[in-house]
C-alpha positions, 0 to 999 in steps of 0.5 A, a space after each residue: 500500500 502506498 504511503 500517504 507521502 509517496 511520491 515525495 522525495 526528500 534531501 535531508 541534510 541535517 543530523 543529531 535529531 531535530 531535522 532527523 526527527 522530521 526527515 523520519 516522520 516523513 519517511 514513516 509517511 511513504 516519504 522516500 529520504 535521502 540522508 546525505 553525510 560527511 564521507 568517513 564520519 558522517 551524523 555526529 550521533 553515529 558514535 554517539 555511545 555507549 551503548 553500540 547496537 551489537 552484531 548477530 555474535 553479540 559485539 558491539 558495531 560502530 552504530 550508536 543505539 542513539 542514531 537508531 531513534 530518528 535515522 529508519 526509512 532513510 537512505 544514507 549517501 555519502 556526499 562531501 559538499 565542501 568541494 565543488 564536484 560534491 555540491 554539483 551532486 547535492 544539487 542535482 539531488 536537490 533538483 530531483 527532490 521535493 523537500 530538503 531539511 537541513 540545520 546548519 548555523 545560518 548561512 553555513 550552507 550559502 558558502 556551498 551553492 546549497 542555500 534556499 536561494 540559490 536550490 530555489 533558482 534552480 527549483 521554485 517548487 522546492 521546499 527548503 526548511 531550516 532548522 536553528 537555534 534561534 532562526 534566521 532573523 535576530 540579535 542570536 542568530 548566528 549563536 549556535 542551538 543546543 536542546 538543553 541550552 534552549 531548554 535553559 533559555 527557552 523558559 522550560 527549566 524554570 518550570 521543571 525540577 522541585 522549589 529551591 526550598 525542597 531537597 534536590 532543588 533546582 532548575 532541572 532539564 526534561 529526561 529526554 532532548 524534548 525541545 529537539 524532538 518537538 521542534 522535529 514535529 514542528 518541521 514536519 507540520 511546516 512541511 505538510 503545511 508547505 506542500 499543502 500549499 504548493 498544491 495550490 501555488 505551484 510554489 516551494 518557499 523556505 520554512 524557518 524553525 527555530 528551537 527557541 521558537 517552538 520552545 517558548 510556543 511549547 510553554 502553553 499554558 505556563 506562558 498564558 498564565 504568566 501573561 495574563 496573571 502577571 505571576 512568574 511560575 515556580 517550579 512545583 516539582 510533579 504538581 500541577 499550577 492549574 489542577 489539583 490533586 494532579 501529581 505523584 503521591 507515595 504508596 506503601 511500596 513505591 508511588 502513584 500518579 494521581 491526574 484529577 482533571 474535575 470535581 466529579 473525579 475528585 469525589 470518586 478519589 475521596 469515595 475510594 479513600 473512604 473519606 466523601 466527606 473531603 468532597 463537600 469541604 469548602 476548602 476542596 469543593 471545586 478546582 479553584 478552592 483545592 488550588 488555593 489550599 494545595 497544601 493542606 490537601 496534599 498533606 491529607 492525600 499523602 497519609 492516606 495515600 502512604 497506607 497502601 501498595 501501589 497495585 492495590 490503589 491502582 485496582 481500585 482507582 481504575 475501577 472507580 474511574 479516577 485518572 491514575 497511574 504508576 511511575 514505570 521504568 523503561 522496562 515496564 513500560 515495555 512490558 506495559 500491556 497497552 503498549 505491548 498491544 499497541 505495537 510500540 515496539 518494533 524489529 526491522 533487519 539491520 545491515 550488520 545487527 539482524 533484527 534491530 528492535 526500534 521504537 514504533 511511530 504514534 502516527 496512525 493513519 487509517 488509509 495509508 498507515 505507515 510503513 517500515 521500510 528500510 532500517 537505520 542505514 550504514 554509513 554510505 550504505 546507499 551511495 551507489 544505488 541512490 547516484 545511479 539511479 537518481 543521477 544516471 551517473 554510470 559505474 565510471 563515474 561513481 568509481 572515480 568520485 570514489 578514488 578522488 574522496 567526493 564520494 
């Protein structure tokens, strides 16, 4: 079944994981993409480990587990575009091509002959979207994006971690690069946005994403409060600004997260801890009153809460209907039934590794859902195949680009 994006071909330049996450997104769609790296090095995040996925003998490869997340459904050619018959090739794949992504600091690519002006005169239909850490326009555009700088900057950290007055207190980064990832998904709603458009237009345009951008966007409601109240948010560690009770709370054996979004869930939480009367209480009744008084509330959730295991209120939480849930480890979540059910884990075979088990993609498309296609590839796996047939060069040509280290 063909992709919802087949027929579309995209050159991606970029690498580490924002412009990646998106390159994968789009071949997870039926996208066919063609990874072009440094000849020898290539993505930074190769080698990025430990830990190296292992051979079928259970050695470590050269092949990090971290480039293993957002390089699948990608063809990788080897390219070096610092000299002038490697920027004739990427230029002839960029003719060839619907969309490139890339992330170089700005202007890095015009030195090249690569930047959206100069592919866009040779194609107006391209699509041509940048990624940076600051965008293409302003005082700190030329300063080089970091996920957990613009995570610093971006407002994020603020937000996150416990109050300086608690043990561990602190500004504290997300677990994972999210700002990276969320600007990924950004490029790849610009995308669609832009192809979208070209439908109608016959025009390709340039797409400017920028980490701090989609950082500050991704504030939501932490930024509309500070808007509109006027009040600088603090760190609340788990807890919520807005809703409460919505954090973890120990158990007599570990600790559970409780989400009550209303009051109904609210008086269903009190009925299961056999106390309806905290329900009813003027100081709980609805959101706005538990909010004023959080800590008094907290305080009564937590005794409660400490005085049974983490599997006995959950059965009883759940049946009930109250928004809960426990803190998993990795290894519990993959042997979570809803996501064993769910399929969200995945084995592709892999060149040296075998079967190579990755993460699956959230996308579910009902027409043309997505596909797994090729695994992450080796360094230059696909130069030949990709120059030969896209470019028509012959066995000649790509045999002397090879012994002059173009290719």
């Amino acid at each position: 079944m063909a992709g919802a994006l087949s027929g579309i071909r995209v050159l991606d330049l970029s690498r580490v994981l924002a412009g990646p996450w998106a390159a994968q997104t789009l071949g997870d769609m039926g996208a066919e993409v063609i990874k072009v790296e440094r000849p020898n090095t290539g993505d930074d995040t190769r080698s990025w480990g430990p830990p190296y996925v292992k051979d079928a003998n259970g050695e470590p490869t050269r092949e990090s587990a971290y480039f293993m997340c957002a390089n699948r459904n990608k063809k990788s050619v080897t390219i070096d575009f610092t000299r002038p018959e490697g920027q004739k090739l990427v230029r002839q794949l960029a003719a060839k091509s619907d969309i490139v992504v890339e992330n170089f600091k700005v202007g890095g690519l015009k030195q090249y002959g690569l930047d959206y002006a100069s592919l866009s005169a040779i194609d107006p239909r391209l699509i041509y979207c940048s990624i940076t850490g600051f965008g293409q326009t302003g005082p700190y555009a030329p300063r080089p994006g970091y996920d957990f700088l613009i995570q610093a900057m971006g407002g994020l950290m603020s937000v996150t971690g416990h109050s300086d007055g608690q043990p561990g207190g602190g500004p504290m980064k997300v677990g994972v690069a999210l700002t990276d990832v969320m600007t990924g998904l950004y490029a790849t709603i610009a995308v669609l946005g832009a192809l979208a458009a070209r439908g109608n237009t016959g025009r390709g345009q340039h797409i400017d994403m920028s980490l701090l951008d989609v950082q500050v966007a991704c504030l939501a409601s932490q930024a509309m409060n500070y808007l509109h109240g006027g009040v600088i948010p603090g760190r609340l560690g788990n807890a919520h600004p807005n809703v409460v009770p919505y954090q973890d709370f120990p158990t007599a054996d570990g600790s559970i997260i409780l989400a009550v979004g209303n009051d109904n869930q609210f008086a269903k939480l009190c009925a299961v801890l056999e106390r309806p009367e905290l329900a009813a209480d003027s100081r709980f009744v609805s959101n706005a009153a538990r909010v004023a008084n959080r800590n008094e509330l907290v305080s009564i959730l937590r005794s409660l809460i400490s005085q049974r295991t983490t599997d006995a209120w959950l059965a009883q939480l759940e049946s009930a209907g109250v928004p809960s849930g426990p803190v998993n480890t990795l290894d519990r979540v993959f042997r979570d039934p809803q996501v064993i059910d769910r399929s969200l884990k995945i084995e592709m075979e892999h060149t040296q590794a075998g079967p190579l088990p990755l993460i699956a993609s959230p996308v579910r498309l009902s027409d043309t859902p997505v596909e797994y296609r090729l695994a992450p590839p080796l360094l230059g796996e696909h130069t030949a195949d990709v120059l030969s047939t896209v470019l028509n060069l012959d066995r000649e040509a790509l045999a002397r680009l090879a012994s002059e280290n173009v290719i």
